[in-house]
N, C-alpha and C positions, 0 to 999 in steps of 0.2 A: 193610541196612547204613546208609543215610542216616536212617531214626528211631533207631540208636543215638547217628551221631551230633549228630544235633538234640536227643536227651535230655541231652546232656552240656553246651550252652548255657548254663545257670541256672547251673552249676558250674563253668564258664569264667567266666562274669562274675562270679559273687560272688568268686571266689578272683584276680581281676584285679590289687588292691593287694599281695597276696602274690608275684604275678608280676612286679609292677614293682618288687617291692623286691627282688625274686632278678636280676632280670632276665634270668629264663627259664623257661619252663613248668616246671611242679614235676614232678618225674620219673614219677609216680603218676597226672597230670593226662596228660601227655603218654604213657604207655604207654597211657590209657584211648583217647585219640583215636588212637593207630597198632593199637590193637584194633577200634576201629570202623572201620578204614578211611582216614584224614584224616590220617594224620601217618606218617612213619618217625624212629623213635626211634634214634639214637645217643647213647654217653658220651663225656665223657674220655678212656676204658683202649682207644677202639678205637687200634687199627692204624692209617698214613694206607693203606697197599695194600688195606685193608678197606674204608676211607671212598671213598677211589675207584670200587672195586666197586659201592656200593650210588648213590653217586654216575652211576656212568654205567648202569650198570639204569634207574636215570629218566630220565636222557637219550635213552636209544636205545629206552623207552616210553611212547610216545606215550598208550596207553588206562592207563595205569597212572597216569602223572600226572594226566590228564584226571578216572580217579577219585578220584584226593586230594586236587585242588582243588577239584571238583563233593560231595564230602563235607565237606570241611572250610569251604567256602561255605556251607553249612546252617547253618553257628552263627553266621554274620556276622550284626552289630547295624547298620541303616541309619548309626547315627550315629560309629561305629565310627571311619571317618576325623577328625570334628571330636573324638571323646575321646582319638586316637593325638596329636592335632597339640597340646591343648594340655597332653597326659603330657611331650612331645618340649619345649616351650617351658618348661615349669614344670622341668623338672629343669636346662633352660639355664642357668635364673636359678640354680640351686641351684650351678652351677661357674662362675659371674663373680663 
């Protein structure tokens, strides 16, 4: 489960500008990573008594989470926070 999702890496990062201009994982992108494991995919069309459901299933599992963020941790880039914080600054300047 974790070399699928460390293969999927190169295709997070390249597809990264696509993701800041939706400003959310592309729905293709993100079914790939809740297929390896790293992610749970919701839309729009759910139900909120649904979102709650899947919602407290992660909360009340403890190894379930632990392997979504230990898989979805695989794809992390070291520099990752200094490219979040100046995405975060540069769109600031873009609404003053």
């Amino acid at each position: 489960m974790l070399e699928a999702v460390q293969t999927l890496a190169p295709q997070i990062e390249e597809r990264a500008a696509e993701t800041e201009a939706a400003r959310c994982v592309p729905a293709d992108l993100a079914q790939q990573l809740a297929d390896a494991g790293a992610a749970v995919v919701v839309d729009e069309t759910i139900e909120p008594d649904e979102f709650l459901v899947i919602v407290n299933e992660l909360l009340s599992n403890d190894h379930r989470r632990f392997e979504l963020a230990k898989n979805l941790y695989s794809t992390a880039k070291p520099d990752a926070t200094a490219k979040l914080s100046a995405m975060i600054i540069k769109n600031a300047k873009k609404q003053v």
